[in-house]
N, CA, C and O of each residue as an XYZ file, in Angstrom:
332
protein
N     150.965    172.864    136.423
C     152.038    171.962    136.755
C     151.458    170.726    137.444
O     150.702    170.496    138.388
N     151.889    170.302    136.889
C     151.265    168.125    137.884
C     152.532    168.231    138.816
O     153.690    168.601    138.625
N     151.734    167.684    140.062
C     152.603    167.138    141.458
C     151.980    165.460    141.491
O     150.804    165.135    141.659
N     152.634    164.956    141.371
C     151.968    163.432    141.439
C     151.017    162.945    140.084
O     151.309    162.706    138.912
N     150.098    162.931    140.637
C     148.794    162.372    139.198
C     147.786    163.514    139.280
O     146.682    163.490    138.736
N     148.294    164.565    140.048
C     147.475    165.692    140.557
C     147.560    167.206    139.746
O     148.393    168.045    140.089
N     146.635    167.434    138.677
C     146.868    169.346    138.325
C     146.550    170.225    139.371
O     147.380    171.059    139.732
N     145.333    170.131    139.956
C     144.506    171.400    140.469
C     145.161    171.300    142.144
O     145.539    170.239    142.639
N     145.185    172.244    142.646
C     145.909    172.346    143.748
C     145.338    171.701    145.187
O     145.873    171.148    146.147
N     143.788    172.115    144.776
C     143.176    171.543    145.706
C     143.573    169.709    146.237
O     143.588    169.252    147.380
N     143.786    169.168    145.229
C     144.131    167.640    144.785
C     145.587    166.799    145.188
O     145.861    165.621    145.418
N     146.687    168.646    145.114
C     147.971    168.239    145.777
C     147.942    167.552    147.120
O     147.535    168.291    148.016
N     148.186    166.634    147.400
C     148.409    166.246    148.823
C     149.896    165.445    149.105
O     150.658    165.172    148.177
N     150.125    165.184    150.226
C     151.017    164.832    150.541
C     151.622    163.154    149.703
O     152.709    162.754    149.285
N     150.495    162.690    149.770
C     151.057    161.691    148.573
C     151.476    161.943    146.997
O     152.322    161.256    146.424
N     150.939    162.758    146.536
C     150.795    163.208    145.581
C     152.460    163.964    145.522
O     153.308    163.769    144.651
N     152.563    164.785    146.640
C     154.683    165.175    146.438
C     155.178    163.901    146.867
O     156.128    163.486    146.202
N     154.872    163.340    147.591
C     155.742    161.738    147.745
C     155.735    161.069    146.141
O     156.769    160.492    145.806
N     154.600    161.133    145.150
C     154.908    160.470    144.410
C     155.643    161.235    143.387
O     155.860    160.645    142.329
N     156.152    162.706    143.548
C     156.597    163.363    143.067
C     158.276    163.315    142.921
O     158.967    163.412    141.907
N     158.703    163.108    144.481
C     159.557    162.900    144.889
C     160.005    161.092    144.405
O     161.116    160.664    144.091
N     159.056    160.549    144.475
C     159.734    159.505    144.050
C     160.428    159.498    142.471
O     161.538    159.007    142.263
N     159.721    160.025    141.574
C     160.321    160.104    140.345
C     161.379    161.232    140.322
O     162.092    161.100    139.327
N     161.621    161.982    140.856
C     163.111    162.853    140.932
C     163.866    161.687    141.592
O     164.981    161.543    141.089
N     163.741    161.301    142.025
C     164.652    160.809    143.087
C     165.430    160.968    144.762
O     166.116    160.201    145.437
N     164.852    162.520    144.993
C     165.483    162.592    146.242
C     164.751    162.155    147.338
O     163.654    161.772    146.931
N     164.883    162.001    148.912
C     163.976    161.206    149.542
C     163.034    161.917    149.822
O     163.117    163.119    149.567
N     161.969    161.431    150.374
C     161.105    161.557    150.732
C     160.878    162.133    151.648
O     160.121    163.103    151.676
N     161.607    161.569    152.806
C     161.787    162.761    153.952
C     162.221    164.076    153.716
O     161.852    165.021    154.414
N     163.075    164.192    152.654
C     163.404    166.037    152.285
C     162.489    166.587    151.659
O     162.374    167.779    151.378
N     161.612    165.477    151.356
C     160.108    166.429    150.377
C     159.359    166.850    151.766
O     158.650    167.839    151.950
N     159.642    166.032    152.503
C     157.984    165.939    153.557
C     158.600    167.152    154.630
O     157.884    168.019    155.131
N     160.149    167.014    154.881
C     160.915    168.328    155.335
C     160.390    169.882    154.887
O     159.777    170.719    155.550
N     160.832    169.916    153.643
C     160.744    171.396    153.114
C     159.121    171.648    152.893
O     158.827    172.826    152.688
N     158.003    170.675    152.907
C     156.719    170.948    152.093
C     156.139    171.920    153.528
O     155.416    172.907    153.666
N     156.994    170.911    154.540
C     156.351    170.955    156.052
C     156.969    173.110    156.594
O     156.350    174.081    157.029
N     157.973    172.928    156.325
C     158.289    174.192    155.985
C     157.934    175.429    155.389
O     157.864    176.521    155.954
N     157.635    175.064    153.765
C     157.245    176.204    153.378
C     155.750    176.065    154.165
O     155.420    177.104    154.738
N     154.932    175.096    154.263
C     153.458    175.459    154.592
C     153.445    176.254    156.505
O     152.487    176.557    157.215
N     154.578    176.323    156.696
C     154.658    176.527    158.386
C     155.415    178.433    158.403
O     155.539    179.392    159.165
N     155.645    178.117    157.357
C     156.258    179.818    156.866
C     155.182    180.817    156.483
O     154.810    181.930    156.853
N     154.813    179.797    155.459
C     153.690    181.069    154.118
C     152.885    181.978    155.181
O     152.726    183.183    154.987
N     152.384    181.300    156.330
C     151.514    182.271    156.944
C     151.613    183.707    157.369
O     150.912    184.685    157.109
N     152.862    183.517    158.215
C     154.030    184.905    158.567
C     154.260    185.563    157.788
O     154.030    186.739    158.070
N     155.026    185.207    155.885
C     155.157    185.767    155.134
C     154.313    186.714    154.391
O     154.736    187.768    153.916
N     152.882    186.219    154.296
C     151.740    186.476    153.378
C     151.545    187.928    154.296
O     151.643    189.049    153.797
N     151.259    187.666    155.689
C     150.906    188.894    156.374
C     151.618    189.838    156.179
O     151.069    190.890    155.850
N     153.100    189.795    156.314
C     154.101    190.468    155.798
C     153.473    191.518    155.151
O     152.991    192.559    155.598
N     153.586    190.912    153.600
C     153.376    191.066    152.493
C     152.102    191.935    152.438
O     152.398    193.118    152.267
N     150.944    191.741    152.518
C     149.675    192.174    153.059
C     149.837    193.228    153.936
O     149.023    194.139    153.788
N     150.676    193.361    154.823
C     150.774    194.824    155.222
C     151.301    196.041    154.966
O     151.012    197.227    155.129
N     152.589    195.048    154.292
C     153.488    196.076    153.598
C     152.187    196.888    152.094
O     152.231    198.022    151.617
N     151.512    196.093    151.866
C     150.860    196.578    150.544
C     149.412    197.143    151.066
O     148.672    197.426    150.123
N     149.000    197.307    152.010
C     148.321    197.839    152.669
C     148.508    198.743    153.021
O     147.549    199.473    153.273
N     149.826    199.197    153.231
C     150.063    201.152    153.617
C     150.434    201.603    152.469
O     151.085    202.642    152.367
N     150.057    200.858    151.427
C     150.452    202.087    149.626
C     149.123    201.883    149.070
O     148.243    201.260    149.663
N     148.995    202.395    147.968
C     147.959    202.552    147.661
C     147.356    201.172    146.913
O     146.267    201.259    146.345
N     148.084    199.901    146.924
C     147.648    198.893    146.580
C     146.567    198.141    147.416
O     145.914    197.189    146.991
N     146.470    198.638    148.544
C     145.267    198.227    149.817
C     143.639    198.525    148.780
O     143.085    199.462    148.204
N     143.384    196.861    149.078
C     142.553    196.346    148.181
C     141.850    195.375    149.289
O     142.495    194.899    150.223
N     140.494    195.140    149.093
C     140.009    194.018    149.847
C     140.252    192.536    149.107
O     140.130    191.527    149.801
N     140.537    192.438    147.937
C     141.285    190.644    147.429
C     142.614    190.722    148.587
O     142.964    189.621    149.011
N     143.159    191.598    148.974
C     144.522    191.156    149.911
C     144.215    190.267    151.007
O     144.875    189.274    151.312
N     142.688    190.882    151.846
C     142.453    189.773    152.721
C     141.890    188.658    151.917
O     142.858    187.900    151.981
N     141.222    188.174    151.375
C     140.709    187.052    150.924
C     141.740    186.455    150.206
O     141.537    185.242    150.264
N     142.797    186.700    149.521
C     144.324    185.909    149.586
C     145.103    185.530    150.499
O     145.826    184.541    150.382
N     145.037    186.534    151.892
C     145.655    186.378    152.730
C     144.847    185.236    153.512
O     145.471    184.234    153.860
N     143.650    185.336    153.765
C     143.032    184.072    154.458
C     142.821    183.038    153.496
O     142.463    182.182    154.306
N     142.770    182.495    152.470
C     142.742    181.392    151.217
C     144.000    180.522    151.380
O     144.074    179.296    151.303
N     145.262    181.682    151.691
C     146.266    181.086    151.474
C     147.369    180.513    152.811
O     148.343    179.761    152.852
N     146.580    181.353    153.847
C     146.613    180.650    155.027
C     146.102    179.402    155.302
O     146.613    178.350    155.689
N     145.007    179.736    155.024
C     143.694    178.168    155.212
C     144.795    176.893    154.400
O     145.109    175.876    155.019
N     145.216    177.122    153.151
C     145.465    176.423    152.652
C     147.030    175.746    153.308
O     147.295    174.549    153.199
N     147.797    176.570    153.863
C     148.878    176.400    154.484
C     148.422    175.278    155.956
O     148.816    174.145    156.231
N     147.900    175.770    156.334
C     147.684    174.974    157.382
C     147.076    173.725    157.190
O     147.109    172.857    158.062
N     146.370    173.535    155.808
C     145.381    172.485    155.357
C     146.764    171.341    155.669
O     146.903    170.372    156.416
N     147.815    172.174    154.481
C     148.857    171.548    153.712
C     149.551    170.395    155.391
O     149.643    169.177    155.549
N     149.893    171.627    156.332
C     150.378    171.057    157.656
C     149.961    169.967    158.373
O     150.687    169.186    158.989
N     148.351    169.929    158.238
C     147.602    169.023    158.851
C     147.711    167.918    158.597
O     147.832    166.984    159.389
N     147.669    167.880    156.934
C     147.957    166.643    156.124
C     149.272    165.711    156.489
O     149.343    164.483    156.454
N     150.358    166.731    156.872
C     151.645    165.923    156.842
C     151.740    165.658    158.030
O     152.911    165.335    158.228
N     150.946    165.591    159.292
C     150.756    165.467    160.535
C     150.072    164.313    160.847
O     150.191    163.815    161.966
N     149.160    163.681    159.745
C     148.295    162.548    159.459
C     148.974    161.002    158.974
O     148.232    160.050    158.734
């Protein structure tokens, strides 16, 4: 999926949903609202998730290295919109 002029995720940045948002049309501030959101959530959630699948027999060591990838990346996401 393209966010801006951007495929690979690494590349998404905050301009990149601003320019996203500009071609939908809604503002900008509700992009920079909810992006700021989900990236301030995912962290809490993921652990969640990761523990709940950690007491069945799906407890796997990729759970932590998703769980920290996708943290890192959450907070990357936060930093950015803080800049």
């Amino acid at each position: 999926m393209k966010v801006g002029d951007a495929y690979k995720l690494e590349k998404i940045t905050l301009a990149e949903w601003l320019k996203f948002a500009a071609s939908i049309k809604p503002s900008s501030e509700l992009i920079s609202g909810r992006i700021n959101y989900l990236a301030s959530a995912l962290p809490k959630a993921v652990e969640s998730e990761v523990t709940k699948l950690q007491s069945t027999v799906l407890d796997h060591p990729v759970l932590r290295l998703l769980k920290t990838a996708l943290t890192r990346r959450a907070e990357a996401v936060s930093k950015s919109l803080s800049t």
